[in-house]
N, C-alpha and C positions, 0 to 999 in steps of 0.2 A: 297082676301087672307084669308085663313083659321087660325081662333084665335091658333095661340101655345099657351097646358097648358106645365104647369111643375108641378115640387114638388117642398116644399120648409120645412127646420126645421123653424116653430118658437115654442115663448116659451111666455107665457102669466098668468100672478099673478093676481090675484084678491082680492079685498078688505079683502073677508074672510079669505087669507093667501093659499089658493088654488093655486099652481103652475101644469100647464099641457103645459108640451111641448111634441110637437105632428108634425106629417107629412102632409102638406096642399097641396092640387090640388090651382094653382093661375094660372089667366092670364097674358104669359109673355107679357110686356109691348114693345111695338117697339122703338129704339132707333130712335132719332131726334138731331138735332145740331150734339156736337159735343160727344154727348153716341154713347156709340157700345153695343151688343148684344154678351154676351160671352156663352156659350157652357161650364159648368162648369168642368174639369175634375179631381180637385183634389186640397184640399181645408184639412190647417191641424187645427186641436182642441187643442189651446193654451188656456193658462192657465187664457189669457185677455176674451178669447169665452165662456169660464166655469163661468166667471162672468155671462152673459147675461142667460146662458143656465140654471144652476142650480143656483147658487148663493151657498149661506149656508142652501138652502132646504134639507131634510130631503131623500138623494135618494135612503137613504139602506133601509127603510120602505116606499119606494113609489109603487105606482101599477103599473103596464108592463103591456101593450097589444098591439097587432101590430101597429105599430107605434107611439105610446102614451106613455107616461111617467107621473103620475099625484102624486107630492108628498104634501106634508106640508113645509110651510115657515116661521120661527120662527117670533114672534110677532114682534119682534123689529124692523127686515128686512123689514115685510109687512109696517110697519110705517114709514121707510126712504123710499120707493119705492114707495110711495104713487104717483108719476107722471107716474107711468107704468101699474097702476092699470089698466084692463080690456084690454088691449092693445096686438096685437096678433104682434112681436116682431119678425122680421128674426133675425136669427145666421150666425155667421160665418164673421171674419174680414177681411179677404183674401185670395187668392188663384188663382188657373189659370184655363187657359183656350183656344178656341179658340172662334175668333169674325165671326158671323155667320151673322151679322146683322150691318150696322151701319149709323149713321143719317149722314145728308148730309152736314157736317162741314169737309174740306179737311184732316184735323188730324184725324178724324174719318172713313173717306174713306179710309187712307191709312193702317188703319188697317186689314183692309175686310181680313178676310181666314187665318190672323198671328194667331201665339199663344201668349199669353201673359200673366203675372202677376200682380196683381194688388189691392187694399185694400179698398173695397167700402163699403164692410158692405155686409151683404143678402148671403152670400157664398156658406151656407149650402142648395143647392138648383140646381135644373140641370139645369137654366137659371140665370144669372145675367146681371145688367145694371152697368156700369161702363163709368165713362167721360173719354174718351179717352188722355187728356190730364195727367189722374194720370195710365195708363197703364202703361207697360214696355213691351220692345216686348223680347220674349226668343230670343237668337239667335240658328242658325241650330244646330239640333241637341239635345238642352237642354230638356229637358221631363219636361210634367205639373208639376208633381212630384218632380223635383228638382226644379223647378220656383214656388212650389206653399209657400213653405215658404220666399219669399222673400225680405218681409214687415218686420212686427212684429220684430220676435228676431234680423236680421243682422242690420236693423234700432237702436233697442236698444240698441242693443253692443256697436255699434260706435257713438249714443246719448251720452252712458258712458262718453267715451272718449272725446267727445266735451263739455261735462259739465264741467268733468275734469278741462280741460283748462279754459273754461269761467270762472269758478270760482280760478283759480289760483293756484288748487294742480298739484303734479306731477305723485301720485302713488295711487292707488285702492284697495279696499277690495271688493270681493264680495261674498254674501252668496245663498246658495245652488247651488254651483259652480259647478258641476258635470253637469247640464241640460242642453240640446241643448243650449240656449243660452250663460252657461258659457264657455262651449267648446267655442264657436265663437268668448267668450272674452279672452279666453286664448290665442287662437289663433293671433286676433288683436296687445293684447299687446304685444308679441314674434315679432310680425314684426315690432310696430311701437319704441319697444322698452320702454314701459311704466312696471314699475313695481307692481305685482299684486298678493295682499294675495287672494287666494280662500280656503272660507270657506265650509268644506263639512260634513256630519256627519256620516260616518263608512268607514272603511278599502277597499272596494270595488269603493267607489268612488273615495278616495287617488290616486286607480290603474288608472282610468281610467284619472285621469288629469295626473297624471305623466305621463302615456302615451301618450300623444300628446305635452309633454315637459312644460307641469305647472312646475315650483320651488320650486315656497312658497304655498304648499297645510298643510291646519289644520286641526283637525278630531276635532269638536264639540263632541263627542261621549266618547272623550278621560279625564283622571284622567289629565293629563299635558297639556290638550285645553289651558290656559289663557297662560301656559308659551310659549307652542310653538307658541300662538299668539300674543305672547310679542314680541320673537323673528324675525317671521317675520317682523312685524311693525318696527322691530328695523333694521331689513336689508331693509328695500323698504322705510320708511320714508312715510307708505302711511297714509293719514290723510284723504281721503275721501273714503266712503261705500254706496255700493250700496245693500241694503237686501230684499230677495225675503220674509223673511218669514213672516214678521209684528206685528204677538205676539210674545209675550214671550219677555225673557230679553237679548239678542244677542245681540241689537242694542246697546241697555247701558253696556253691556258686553266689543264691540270694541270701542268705544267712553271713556272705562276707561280703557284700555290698550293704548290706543295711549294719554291717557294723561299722562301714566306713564311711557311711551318711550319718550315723551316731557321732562318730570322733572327728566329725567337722567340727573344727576351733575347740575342742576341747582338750583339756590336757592331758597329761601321759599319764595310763598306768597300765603296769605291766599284765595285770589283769582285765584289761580290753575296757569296753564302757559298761555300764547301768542300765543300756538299754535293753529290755527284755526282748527276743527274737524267738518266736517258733514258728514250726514247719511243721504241719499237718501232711504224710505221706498216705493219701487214701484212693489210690489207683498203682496198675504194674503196666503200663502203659511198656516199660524197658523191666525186665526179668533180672537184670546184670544188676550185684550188689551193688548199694550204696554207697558213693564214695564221699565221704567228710576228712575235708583237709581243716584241720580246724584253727582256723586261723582269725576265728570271729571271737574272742574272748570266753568268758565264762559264764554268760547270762546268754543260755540257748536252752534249747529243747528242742527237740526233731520226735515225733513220734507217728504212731499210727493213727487213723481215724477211719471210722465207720458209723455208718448212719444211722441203725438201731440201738446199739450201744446210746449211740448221743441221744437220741429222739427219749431216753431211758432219762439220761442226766439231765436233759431243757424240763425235763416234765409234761403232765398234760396239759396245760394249760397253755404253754407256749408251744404247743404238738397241736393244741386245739385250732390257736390262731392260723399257725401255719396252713393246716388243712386249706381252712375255711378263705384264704385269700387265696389258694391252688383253686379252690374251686370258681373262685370270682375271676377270677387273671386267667382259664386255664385256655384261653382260646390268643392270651395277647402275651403277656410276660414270659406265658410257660407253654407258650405253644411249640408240639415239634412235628422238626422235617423228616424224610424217609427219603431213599434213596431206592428203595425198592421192595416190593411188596412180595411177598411166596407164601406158598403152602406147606403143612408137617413135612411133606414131602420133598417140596422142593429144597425144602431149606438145609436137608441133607444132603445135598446135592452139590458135585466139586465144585461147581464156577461160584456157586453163592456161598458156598461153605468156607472156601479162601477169598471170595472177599469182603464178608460180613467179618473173617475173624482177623483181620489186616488191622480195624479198627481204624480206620481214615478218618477225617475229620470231615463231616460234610456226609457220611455216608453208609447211615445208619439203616440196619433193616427193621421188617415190620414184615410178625407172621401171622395169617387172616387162617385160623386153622378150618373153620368152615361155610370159607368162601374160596 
């Protein structure tokens, strides 16, 4: 049998602070057990893949040439990444396809010729290897393109939601509400009935969650931000946040509004109120340290969150339902938009390269590696 090559994006730092992420010829590998061989058709660039790809390198003074992208990596970066050093790194965390290929494990055979979605890692690539046991198969009629977001954001929405509970709140904050994924959380909570401040920052994005029937939308942008997020908080009773941006002072922003919707009519202590308050920081939307004025008593938590980790903690069981309602919703709750379509090729490319990595709200891309 004749070696199939492919292409493939990867992205490689070196010690000197050197980042070049480029378009590589590789040998695809044959699927055995229970891998299949997928046929890559469309694969989107989230904001989790922009970590890998750029990071906080330098991309608006980086070099362009066909296929290549070669910028600078701030010093501090090259020094936390120090285990990636030298290291030539596929992209892309999921996406779909069909299976061309697959090893000789019956799960995997019954794949043969399906399309499917699925989140292996290597994406950005006209061949992927994927265990067939973490695939999903589209049903008739579904397009790579609407299965290829199928992971990532609709996972994390309804991660939200399960953290939610595990930890014993009832109602949400989320910030930079407007993006595919808030849409999906807007969305959820309307059905499942959870109440949900979105945070957004100009008049433009207001419109666009209103329009899919958000409630309690706030404009960061705005002279009366703290009161109308007073108010919300004070109609939803929500005391746990979920925030994409990481810098800046937001986080400590909602954490002292919901403690002063807490100490409505309540008495004094010097140790703030009872009301439990966390902040889930799980996007770098702003790079700039976290500022906590803390001014919200002593019943907080701010921490990190990420979605394998948790999909670890919920279980499979509650991993299971999840899927399985992505795949029934995945055309209405969890459908996404695209702002623009390219090739391995193109997607290295300056005009799309800044501004896929701008991260807009509204204007996500979506790479068809072999189309």
């Amino acid at each position: 049998m004749t070696q199939l090559r492919g292409q493939r994006i990867v992205s490689q730092l070196d010690a000197d602070g050197t980042l070049a992420v480029s378009l590589q010829d590789f040998d695809v590998p044959e699927p055995t057990g229970s891998e299949v061989l997928i046929r890559v058709e469309a694969t989107p660039i989230n904001p989790s893949d922009l970590g890998l790809l750029f990071g906080p390198a330098d991309v608006v003074g980086a070099e362009f040439s066909p296929g290549r992208v070669v910028a600078r990596m701030p010093e501090p970066a090259v020094r936390a990444m120090s285990a990636r050093h030298g290291m030539a790194m596929p992209v892309g965390n999921e996406g779909a396809g069909t299976v061309i290929a697959a090893g000789e494990a019956p799960e995997a055979q019954a794949l043969l010729g399906k399309r499917v979605t699925c989140f292996p890692g290597g994406m950005y690539a006209t061949h992927a290897i994927a265990d067939a046991r973490m695939c999903l198969e589209l049903a008739g009629g579904i397009t790579a393109e609407q299965g290829a977001s199928a992971f990532v954001n609709p996972l994390t929405a309804l991660s939200f939601t399960e953290t939610m509970r595990y930890h014993g709140h009832s109602a949400l904050v989320h910030t930079a509400a407007a993006s595919n994924l808030g849409q999906m959380l807007v969305r959820i909570c309307h059905a499942d009935g959870i109440p949900l401040v979105n945070v957004v920052r100009n008049e433009a994005q207001v419109a666009i969650l209103k329009g899919i029937g958000a409630e309690h939308v706030v404009d960061s942008s705005k002279d009366t931000f703290l009161d109308d997020l007073a108010a919300a908080l004070d109609a939803t009773k929500a005391t746990m946040a979920f925030d994409a941006i990481g810098g800046g002072k937001l986080v400590s922003q909602i954490l002292t509004t919901m403690e002063q919707v807490a100490n409505k009519g309540a008495a004094y202590s010097r140790y703030g109120s009872n009301s439990p308050k966390h902040a889930f920081i799980y996007g770098a939307l702003d790079l700039s340290p976290t500022i906590l004025t803390r001014n919200f008593g002593f019943v907080w938590d701010v921490s990190g969150w990420l979605l394998t980790p948790w999909m670890s903690k919920l279980g499979p069981e509650i991993v299971d339902k999840m899927r399985r309602r992505v795949m029934a919703e995945l055309t209405t709750t969890f459908a996404s938009r695209y702002k623009a379509r390219v090739t391995l090729e193109q997607a290295l490319t300056r005009d799309a390269a800044l501004d896929y990595n701008a991260r807009r709200t509204g204007e996500k891309y979506l790479i068809t590696p072999n189309g």
